[in-house]
mmCIF file of the N, C-alpha and C atoms, coordinates in Angstrom:
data_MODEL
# 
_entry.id   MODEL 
# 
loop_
_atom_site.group_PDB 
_atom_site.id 
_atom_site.type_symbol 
_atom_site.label_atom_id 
_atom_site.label_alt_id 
_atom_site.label_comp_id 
_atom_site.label_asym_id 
_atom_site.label_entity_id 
_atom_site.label_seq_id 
_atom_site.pdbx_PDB_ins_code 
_atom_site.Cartn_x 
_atom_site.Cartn_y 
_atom_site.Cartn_z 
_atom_site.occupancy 
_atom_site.B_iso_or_equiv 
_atom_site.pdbx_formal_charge 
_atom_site.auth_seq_id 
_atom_site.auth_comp_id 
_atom_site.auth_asym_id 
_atom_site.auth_atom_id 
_atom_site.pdbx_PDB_model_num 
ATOM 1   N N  . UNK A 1 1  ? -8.079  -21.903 -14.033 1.00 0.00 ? 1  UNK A N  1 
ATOM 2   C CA . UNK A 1 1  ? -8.636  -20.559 -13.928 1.00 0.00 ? 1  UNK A CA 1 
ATOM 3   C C  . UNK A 1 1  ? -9.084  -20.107 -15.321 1.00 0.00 ? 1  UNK A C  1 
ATOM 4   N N  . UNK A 1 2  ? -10.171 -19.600 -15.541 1.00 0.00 ? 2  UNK A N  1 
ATOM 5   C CA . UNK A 1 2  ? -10.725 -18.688 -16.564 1.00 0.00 ? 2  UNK A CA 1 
ATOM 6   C C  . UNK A 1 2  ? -10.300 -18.018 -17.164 1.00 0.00 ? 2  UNK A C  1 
ATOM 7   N N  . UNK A 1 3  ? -10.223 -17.707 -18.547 1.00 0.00 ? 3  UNK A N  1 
ATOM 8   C CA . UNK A 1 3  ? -8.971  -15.975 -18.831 1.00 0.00 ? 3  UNK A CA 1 
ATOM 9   C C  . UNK A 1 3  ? -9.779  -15.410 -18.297 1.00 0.00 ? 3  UNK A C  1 
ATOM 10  N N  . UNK A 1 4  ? -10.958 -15.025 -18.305 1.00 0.00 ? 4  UNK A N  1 
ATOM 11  C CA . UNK A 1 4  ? -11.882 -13.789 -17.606 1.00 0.00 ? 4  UNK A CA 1 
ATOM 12  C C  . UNK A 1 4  ? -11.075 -13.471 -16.391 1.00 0.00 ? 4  UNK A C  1 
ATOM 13  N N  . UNK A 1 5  ? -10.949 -14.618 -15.422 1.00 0.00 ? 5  UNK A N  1 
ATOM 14  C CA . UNK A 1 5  ? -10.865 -14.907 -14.321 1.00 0.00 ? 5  UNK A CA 1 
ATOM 15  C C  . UNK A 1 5  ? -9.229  -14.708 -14.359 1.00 0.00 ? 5  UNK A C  1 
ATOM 16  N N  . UNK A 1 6  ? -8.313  -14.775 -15.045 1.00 0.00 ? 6  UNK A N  1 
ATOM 17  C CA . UNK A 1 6  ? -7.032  -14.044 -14.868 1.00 0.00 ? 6  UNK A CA 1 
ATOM 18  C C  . UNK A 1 6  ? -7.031  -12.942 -15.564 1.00 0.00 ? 6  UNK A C  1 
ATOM 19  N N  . UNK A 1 7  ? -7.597  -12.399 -16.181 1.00 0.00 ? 7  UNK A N  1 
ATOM 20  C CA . UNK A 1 7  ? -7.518  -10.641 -16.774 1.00 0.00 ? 7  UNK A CA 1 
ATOM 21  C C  . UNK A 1 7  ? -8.116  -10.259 -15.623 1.00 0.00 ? 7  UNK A C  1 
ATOM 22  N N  . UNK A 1 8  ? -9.229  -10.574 -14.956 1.00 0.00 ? 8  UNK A N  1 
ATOM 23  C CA . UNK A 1 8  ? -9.400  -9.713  -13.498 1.00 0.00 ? 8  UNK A CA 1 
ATOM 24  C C  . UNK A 1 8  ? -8.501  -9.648  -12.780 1.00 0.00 ? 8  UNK A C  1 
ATOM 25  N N  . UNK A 1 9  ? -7.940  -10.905 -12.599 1.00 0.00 ? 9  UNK A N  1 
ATOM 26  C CA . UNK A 1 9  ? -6.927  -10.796 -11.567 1.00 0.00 ? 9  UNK A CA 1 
ATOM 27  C C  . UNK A 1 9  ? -5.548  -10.377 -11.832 1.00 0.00 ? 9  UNK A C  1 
ATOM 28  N N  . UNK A 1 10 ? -5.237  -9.871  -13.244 1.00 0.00 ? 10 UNK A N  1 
ATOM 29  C CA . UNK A 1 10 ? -4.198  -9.271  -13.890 1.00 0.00 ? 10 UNK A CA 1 
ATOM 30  C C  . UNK A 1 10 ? -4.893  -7.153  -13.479 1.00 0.00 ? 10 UNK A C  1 
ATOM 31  N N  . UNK A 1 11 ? -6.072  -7.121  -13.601 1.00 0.00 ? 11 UNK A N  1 
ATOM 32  C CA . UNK A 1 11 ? -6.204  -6.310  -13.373 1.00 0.00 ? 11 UNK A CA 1 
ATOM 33  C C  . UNK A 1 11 ? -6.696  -5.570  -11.771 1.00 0.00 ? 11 UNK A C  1 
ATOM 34  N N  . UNK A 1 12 ? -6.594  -6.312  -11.142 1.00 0.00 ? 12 UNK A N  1 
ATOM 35  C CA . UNK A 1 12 ? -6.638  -6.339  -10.223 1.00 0.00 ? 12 UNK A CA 1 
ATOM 36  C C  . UNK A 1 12 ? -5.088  -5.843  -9.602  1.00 0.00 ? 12 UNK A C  1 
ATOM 37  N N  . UNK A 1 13 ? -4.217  -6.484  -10.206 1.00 0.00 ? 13 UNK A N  1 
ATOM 38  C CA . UNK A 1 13 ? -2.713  -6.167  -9.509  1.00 0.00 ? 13 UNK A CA 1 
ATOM 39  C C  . UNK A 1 13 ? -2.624  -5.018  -9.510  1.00 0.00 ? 13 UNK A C  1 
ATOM 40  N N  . UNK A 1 14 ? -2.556  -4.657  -10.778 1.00 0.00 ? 14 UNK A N  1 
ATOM 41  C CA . UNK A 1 14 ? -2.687  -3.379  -11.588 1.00 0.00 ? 14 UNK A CA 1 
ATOM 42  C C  . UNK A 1 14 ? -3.162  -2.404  -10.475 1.00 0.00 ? 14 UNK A C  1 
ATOM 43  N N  . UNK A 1 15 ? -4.497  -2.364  -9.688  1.00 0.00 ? 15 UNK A N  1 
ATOM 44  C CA . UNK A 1 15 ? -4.974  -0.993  -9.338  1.00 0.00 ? 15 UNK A CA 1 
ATOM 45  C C  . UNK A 1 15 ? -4.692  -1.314  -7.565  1.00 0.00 ? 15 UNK A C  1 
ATOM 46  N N  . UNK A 1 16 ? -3.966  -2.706  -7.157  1.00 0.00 ? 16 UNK A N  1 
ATOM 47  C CA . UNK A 1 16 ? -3.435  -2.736  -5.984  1.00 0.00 ? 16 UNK A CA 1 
ATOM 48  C C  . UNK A 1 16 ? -1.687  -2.388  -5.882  1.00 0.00 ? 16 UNK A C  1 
ATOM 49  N N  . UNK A 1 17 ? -1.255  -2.517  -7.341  1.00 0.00 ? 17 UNK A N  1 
ATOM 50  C CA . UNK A 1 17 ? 0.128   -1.996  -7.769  1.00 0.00 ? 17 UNK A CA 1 
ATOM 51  C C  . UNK A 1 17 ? -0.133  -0.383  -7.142  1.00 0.00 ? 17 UNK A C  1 
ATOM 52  N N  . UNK A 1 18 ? -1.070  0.495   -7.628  1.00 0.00 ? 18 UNK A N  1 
ATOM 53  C CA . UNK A 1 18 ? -1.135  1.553   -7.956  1.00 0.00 ? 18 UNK A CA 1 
ATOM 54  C C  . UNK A 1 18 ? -1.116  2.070   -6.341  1.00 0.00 ? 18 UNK A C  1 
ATOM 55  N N  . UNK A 1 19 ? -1.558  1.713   -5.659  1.00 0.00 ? 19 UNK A N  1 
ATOM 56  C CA . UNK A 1 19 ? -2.411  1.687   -4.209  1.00 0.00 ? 19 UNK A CA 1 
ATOM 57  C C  . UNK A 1 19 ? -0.872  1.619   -3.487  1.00 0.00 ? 19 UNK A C  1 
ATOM 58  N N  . UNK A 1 20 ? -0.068  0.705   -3.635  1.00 0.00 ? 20 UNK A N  1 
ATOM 59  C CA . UNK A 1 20 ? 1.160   0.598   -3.060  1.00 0.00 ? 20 UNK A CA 1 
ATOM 60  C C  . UNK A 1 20 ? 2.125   1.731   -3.085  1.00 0.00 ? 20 UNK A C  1 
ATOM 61  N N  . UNK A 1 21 ? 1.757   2.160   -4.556  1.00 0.00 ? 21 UNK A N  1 
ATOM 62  C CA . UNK A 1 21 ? 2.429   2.852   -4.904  1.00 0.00 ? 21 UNK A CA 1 
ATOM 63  C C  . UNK A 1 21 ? 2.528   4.430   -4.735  1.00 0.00 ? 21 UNK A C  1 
ATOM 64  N N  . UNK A 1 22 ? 1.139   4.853   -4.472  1.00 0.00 ? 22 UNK A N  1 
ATOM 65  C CA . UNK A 1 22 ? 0.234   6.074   -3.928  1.00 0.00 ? 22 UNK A CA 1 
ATOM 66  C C  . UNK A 1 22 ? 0.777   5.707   -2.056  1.00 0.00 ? 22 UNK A C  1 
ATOM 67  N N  . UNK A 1 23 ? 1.149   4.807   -1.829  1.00 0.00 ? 23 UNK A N  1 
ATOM 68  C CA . UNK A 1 23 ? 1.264   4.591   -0.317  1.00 0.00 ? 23 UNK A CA 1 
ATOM 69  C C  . UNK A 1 23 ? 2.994   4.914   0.289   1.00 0.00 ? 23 UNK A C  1 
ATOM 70  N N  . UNK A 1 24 ? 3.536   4.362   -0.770  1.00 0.00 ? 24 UNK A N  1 
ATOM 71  C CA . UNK A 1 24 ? 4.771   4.417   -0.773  1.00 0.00 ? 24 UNK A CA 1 
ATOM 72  C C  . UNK A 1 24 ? 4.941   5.969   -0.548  1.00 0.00 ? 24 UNK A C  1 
ATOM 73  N N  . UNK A 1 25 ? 4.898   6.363   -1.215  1.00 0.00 ? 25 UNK A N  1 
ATOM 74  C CA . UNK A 1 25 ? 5.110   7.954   -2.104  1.00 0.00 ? 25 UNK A CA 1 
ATOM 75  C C  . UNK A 1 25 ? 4.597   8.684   -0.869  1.00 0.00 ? 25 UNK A C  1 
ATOM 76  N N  . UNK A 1 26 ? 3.576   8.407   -0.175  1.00 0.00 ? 26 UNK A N  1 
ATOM 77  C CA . UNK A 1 26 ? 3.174   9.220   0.998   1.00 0.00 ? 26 UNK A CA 1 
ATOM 78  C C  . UNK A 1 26 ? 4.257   9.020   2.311   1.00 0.00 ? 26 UNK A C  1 
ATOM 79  N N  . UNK A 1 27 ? 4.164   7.910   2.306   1.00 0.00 ? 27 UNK A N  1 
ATOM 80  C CA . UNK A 1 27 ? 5.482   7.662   3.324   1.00 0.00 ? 27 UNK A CA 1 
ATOM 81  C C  . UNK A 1 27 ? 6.592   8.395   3.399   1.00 0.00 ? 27 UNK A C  1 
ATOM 82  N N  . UNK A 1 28 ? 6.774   8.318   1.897   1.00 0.00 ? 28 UNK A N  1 
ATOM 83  C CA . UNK A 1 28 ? 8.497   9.063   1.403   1.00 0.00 ? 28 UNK A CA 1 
ATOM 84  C C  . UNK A 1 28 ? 8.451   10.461  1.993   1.00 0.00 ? 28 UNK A C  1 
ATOM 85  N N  . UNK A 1 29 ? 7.485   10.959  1.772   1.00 0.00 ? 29 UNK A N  1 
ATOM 86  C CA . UNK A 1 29 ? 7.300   12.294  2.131   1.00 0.00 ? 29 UNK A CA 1 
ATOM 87  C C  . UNK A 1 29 ? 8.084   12.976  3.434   1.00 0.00 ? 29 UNK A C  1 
ATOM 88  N N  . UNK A 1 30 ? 7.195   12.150  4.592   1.00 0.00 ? 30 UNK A N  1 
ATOM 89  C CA . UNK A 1 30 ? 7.227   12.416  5.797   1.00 0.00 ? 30 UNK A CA 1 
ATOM 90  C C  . UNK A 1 30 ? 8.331   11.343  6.351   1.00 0.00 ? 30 UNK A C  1 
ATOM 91  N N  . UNK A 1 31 ? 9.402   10.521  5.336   1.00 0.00 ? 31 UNK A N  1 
ATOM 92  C CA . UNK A 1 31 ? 10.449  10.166  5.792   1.00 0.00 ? 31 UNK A CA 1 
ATOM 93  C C  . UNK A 1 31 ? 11.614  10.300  6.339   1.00 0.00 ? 31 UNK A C  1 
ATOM 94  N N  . UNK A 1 32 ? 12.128  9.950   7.112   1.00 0.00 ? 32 UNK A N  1 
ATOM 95  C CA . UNK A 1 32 ? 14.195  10.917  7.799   1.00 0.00 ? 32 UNK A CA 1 
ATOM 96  C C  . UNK A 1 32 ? 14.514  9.639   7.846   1.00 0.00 ? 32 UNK A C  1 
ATOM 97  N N  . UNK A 1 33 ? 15.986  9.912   7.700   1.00 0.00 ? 33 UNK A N  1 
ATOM 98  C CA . UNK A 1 33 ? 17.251  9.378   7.705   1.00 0.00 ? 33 UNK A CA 1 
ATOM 99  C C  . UNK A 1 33 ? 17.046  7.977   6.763   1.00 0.00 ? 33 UNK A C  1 
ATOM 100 N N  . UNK A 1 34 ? 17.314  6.612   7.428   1.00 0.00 ? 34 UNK A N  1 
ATOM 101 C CA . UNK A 1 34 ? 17.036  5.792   6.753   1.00 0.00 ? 34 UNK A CA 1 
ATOM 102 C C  . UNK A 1 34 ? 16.170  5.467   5.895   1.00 0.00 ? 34 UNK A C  1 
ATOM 103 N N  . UNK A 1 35 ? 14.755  5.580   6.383   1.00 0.00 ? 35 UNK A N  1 
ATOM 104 C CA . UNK A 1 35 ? 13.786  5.396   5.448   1.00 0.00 ? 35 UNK A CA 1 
ATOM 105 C C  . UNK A 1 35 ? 13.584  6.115   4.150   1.00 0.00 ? 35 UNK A C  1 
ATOM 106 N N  . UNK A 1 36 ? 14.479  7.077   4.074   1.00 0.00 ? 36 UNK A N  1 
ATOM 107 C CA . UNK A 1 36 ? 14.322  7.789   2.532   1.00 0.00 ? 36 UNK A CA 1 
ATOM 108 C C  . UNK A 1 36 ? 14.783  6.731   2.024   1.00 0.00 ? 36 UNK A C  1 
ATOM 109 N N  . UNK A 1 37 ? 16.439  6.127   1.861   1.00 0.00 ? 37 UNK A N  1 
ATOM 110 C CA . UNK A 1 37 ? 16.574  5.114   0.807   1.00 0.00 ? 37 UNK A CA 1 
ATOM 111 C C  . UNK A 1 37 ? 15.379  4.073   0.727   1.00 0.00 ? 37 UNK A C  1 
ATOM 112 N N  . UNK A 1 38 ? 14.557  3.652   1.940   1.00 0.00 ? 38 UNK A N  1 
ATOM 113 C CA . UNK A 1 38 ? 13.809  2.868   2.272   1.00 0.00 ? 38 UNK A CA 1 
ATOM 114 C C  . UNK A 1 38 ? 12.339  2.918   0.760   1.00 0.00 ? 38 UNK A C  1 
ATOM 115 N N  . UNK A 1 39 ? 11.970  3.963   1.896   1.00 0.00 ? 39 UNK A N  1 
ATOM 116 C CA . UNK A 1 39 ? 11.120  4.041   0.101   1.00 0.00 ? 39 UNK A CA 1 
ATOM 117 C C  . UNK A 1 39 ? 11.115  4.479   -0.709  1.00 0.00 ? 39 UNK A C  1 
ATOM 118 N N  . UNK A 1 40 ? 12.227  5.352   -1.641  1.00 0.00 ? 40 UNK A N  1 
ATOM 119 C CA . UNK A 1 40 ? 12.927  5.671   -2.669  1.00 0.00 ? 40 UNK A CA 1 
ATOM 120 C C  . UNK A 1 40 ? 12.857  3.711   -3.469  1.00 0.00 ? 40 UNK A C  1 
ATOM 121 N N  . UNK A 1 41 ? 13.758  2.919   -2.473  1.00 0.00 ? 41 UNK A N  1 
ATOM 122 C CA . UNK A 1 41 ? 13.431  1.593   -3.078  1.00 0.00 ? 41 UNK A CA 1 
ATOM 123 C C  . UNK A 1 41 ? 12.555  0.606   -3.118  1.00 0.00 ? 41 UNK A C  1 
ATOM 124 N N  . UNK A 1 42 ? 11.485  1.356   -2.345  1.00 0.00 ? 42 UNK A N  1 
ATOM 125 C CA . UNK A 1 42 ? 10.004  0.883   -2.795  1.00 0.00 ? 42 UNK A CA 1 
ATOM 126 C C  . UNK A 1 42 ? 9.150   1.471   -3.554  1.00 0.00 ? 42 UNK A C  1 
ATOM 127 N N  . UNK A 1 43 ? 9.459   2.737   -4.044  1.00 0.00 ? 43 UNK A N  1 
ATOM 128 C CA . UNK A 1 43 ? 8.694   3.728   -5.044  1.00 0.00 ? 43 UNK A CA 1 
ATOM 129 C C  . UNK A 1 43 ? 9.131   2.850   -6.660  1.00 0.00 ? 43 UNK A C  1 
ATOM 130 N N  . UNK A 1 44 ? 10.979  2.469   -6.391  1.00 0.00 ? 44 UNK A N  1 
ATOM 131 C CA . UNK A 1 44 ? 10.916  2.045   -7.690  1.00 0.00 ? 44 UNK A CA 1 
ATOM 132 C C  . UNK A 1 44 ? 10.644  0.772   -8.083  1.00 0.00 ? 44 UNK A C  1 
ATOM 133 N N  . UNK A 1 45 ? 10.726  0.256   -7.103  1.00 0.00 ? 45 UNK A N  1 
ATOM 134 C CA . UNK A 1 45 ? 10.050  -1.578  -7.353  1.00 0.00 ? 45 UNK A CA 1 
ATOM 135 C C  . UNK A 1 45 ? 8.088   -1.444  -7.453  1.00 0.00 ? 45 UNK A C  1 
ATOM 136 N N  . UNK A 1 46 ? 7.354   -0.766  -6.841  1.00 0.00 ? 46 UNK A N  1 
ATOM 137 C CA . UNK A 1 46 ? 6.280   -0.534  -7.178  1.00 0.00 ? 46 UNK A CA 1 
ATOM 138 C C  . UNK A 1 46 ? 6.135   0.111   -8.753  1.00 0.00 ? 46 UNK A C  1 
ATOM 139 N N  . UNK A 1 47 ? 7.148   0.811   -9.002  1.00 0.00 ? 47 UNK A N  1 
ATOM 140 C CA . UNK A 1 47 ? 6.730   1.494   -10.589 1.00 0.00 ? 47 UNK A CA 1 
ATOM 141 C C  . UNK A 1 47 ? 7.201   0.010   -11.664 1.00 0.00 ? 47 UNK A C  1 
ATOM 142 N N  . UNK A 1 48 ? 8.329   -0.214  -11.379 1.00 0.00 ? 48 UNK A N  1 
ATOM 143 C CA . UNK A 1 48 ? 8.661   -1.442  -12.246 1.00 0.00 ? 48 UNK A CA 1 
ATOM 144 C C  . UNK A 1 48 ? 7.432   -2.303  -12.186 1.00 0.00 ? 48 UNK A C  1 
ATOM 145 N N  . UNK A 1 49 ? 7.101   -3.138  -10.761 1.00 0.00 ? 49 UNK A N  1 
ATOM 146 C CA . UNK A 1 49 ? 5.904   -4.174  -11.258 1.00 0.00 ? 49 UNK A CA 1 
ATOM 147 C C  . UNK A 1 49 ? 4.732   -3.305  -11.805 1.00 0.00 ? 49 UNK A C  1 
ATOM 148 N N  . UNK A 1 50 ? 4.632   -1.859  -11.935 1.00 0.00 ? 50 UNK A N  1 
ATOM 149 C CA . UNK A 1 50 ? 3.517   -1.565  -12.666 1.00 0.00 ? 50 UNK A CA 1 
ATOM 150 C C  . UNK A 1 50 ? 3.852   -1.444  -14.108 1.00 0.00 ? 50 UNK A C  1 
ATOM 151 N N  . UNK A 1 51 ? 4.862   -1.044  -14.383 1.00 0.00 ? 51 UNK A N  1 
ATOM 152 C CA . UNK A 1 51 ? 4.797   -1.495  -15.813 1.00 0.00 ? 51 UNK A CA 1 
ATOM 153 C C  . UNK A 1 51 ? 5.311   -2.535  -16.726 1.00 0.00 ? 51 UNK A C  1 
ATOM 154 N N  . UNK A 1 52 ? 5.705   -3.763  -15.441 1.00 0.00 ? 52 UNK A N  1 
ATOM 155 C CA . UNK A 1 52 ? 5.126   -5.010  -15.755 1.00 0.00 ? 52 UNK A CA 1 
ATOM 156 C C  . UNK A 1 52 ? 3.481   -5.242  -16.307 1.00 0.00 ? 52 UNK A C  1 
ATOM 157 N N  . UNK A 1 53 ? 2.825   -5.195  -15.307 1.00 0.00 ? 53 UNK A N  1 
ATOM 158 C CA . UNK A 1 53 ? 1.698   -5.501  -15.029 1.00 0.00 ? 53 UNK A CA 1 
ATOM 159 C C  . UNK A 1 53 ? 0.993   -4.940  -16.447 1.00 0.00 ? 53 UNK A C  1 
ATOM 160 N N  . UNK A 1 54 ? 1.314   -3.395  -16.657 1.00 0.00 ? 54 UNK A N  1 
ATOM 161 C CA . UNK A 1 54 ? 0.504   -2.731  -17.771 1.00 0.00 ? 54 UNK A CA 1 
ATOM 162 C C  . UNK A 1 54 ? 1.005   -3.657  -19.231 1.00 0.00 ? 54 UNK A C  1 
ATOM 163 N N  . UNK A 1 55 ? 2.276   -4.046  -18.990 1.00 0.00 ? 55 UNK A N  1 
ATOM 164 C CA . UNK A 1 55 ? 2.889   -4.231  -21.051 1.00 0.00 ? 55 UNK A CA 1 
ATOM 165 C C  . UNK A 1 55 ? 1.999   -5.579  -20.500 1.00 0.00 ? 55 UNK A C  1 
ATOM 166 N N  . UNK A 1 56 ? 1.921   -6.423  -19.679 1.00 0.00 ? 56 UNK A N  1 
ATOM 167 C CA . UNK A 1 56 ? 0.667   -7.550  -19.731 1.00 0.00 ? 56 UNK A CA 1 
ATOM 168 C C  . UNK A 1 56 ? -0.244  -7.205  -20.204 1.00 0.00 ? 56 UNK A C  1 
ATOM 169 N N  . UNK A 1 57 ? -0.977  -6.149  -19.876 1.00 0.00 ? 57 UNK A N  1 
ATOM 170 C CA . UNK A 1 57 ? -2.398  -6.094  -20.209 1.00 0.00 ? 57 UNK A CA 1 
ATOM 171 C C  . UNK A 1 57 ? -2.436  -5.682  -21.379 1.00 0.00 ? 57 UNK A C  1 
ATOM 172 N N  . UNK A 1 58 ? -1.693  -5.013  -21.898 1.00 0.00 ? 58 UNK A N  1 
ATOM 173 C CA . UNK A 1 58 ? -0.978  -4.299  -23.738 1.00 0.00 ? 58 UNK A CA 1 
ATOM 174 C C  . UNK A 1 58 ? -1.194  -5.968  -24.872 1.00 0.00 ? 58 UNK A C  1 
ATOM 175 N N  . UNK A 1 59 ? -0.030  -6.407  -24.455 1.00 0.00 ? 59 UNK A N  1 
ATOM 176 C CA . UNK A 1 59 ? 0.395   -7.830  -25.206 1.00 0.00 ? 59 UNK A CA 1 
ATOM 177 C C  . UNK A 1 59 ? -0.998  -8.752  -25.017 1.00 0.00 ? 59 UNK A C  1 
ATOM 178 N N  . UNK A 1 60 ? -1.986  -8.473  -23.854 1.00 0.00 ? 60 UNK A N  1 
ATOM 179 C CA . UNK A 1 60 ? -3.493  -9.345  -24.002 1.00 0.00 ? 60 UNK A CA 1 
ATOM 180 C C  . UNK A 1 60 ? -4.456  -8.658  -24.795 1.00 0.00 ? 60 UNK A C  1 
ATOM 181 N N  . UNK A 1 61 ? -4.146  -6.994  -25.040 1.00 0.00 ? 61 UNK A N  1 
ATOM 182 C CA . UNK A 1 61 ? -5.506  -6.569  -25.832 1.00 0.00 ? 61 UNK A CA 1 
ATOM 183 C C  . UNK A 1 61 ? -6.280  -6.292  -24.791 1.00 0.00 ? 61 UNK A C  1 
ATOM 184 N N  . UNK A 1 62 ? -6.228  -5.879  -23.679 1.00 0.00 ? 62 UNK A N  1 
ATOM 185 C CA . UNK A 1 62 ? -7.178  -5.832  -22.723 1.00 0.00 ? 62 UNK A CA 1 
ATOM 186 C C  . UNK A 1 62 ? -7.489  -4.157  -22.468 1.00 0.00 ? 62 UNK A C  1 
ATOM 187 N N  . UNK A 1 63 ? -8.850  -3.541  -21.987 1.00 0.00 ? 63 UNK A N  1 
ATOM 188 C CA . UNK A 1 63 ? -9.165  -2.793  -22.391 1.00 0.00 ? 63 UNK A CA 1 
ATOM 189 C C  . UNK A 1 63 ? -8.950  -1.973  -21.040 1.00 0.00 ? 63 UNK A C  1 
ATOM 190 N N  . UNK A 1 64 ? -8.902  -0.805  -20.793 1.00 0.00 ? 64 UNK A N  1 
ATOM 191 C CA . UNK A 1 64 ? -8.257  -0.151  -18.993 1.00 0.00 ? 64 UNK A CA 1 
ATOM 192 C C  . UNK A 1 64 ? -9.920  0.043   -18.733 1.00 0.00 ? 64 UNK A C  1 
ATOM 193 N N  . UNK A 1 65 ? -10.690 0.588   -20.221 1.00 0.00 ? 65 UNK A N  1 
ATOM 194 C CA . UNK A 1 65 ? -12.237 0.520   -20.027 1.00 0.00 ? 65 UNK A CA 1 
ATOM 195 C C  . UNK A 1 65 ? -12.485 -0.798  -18.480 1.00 0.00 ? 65 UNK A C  1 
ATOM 196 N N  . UNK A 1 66 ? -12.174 -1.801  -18.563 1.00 0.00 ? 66 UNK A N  1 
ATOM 197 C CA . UNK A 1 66 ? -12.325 -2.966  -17.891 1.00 0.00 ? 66 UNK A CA 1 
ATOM 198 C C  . UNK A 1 66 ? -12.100 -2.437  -16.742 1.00 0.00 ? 66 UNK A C  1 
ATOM 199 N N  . UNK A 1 67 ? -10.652 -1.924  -16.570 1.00 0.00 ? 67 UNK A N  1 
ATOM 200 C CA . UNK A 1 67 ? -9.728  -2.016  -15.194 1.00 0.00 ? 67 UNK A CA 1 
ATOM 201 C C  . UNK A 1 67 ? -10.522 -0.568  -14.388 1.00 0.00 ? 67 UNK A C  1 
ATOM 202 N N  . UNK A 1 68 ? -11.164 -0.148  -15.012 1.00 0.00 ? 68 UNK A N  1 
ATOM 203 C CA . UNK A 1 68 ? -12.081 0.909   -14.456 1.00 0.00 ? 68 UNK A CA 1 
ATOM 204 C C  . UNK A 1 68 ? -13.685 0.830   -13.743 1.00 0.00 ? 68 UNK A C  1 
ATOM 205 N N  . UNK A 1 69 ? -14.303 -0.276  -14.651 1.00 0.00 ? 69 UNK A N  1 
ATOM 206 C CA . UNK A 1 69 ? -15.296 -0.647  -14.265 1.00 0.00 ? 69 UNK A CA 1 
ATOM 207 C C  . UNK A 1 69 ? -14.743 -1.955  -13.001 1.00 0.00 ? 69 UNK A C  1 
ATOM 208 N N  . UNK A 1 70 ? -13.634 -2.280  -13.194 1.00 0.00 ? 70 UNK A N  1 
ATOM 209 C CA . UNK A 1 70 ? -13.500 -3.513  -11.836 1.00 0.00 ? 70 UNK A CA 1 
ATOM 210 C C  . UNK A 1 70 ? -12.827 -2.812  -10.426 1.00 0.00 ? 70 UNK A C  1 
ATOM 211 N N  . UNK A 1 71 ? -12.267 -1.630  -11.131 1.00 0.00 ? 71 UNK A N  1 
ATOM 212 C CA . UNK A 1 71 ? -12.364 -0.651  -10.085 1.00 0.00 ? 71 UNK A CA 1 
ATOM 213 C C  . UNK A 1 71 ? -13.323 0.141   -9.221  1.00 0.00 ? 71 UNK A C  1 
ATOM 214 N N  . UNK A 1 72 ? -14.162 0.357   -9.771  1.00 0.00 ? 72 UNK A N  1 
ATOM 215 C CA . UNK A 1 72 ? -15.294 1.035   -9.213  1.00 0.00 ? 72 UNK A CA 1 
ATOM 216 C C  . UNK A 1 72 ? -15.731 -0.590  -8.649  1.00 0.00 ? 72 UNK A C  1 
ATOM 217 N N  . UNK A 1 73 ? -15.811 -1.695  -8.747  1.00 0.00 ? 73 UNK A N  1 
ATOM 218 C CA . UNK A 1 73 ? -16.683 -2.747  -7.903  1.00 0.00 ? 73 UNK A CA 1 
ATOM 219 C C  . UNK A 1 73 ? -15.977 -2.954  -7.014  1.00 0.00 ? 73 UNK A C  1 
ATOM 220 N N  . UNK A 1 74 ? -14.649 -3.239  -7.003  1.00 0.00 ? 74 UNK A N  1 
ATOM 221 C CA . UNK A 1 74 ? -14.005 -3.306  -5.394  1.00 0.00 ? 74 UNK A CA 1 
ATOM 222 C C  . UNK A 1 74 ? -13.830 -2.038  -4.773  1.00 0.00 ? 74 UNK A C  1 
ATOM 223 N N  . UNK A 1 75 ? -14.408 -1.107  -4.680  1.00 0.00 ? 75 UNK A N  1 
ATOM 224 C CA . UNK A 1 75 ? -14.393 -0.011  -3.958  1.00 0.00 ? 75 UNK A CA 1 
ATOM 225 C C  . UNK A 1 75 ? -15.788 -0.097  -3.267  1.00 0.00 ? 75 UNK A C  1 
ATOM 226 N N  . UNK A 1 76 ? -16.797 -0.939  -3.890  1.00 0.00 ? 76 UNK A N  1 
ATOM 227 C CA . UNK A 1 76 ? -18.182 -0.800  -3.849  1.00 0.00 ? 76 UNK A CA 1 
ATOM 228 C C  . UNK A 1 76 ? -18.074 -2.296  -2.228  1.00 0.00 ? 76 UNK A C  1 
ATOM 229 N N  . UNK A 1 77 ? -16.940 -3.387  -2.453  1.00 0.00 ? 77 UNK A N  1 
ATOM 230 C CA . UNK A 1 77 ? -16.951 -4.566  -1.800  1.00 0.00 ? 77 UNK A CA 1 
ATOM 231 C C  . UNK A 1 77 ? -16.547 -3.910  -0.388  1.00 0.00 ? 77 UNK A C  1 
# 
């Protein structure tokens, strides 16, 4: 694989991390009984792999400029 071709796909996690995570959080909302712990422990495993994902893109030098413009193209797919 390409670095091009894994910084996309590093950034890519990144704004499907985010998506999980915006999903989670909606769930939680309108959750009872069980499912609060439910996604309470998916709110925090989505925040952890995101700031996994971000100190990656930190430690590569990679620009969010990027993760913005590859954002706007899979919204466009």
């Amino acid at each position: 694989m390409k670095k091009n071709q894994k910084e996309n796909e590093l950034l890519k996690s990144i704004i499907i991390a985010n998506q999980e995570l915006d999903i989670a959080s909606k769930n939680f909302e309108g959750a009872e009984g069980d499912l609060i712990d439910y996604y309470l422990y998916q709110i925090k495993a989505c925040k952890a792999k995101l700031n996994y994902l971000i100190k990656q893109v930190k430690q590569k030098n990679l620009s969010f400029d990027m993760m913005s413009n590859l954002e706007i193209n899979l919204k466009v797919i």
